[in-house]
N, C-alpha and C positions, 0 to 999 in steps of 0.2 A: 390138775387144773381146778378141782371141785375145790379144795382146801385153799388156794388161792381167790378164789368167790368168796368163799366163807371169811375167811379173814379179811378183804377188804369191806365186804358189808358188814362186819365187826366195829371196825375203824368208821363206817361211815355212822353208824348208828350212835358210836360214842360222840362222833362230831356232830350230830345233825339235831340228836334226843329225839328221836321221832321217824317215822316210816318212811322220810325223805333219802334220795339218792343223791349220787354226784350228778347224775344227767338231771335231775332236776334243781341244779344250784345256781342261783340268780347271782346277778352282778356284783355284786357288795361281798357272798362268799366268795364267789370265785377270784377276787384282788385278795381278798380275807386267806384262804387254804392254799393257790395255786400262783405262788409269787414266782416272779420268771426273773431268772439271773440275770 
């Protein structure tokens, strides 16, 4: 479980450039990252 934390706040950090998370991702990312089929 620990190595899965780690790798997505890997991912999140190369996405975001900065101390932001996915619980703090505003509207515009969220259509932007989380496109729903």
């Amino acid at each position: 479980m620990r190595e899965r934390v780690i790798f997505a706040r890997k991912i999140q950090r190369e996405r975001f450039k900065k101390d932001k998370t996915n619980s703090e991702m505003e509207i515009p990312e969220i259509k932007k990252y989380c496109q729903i089929d």
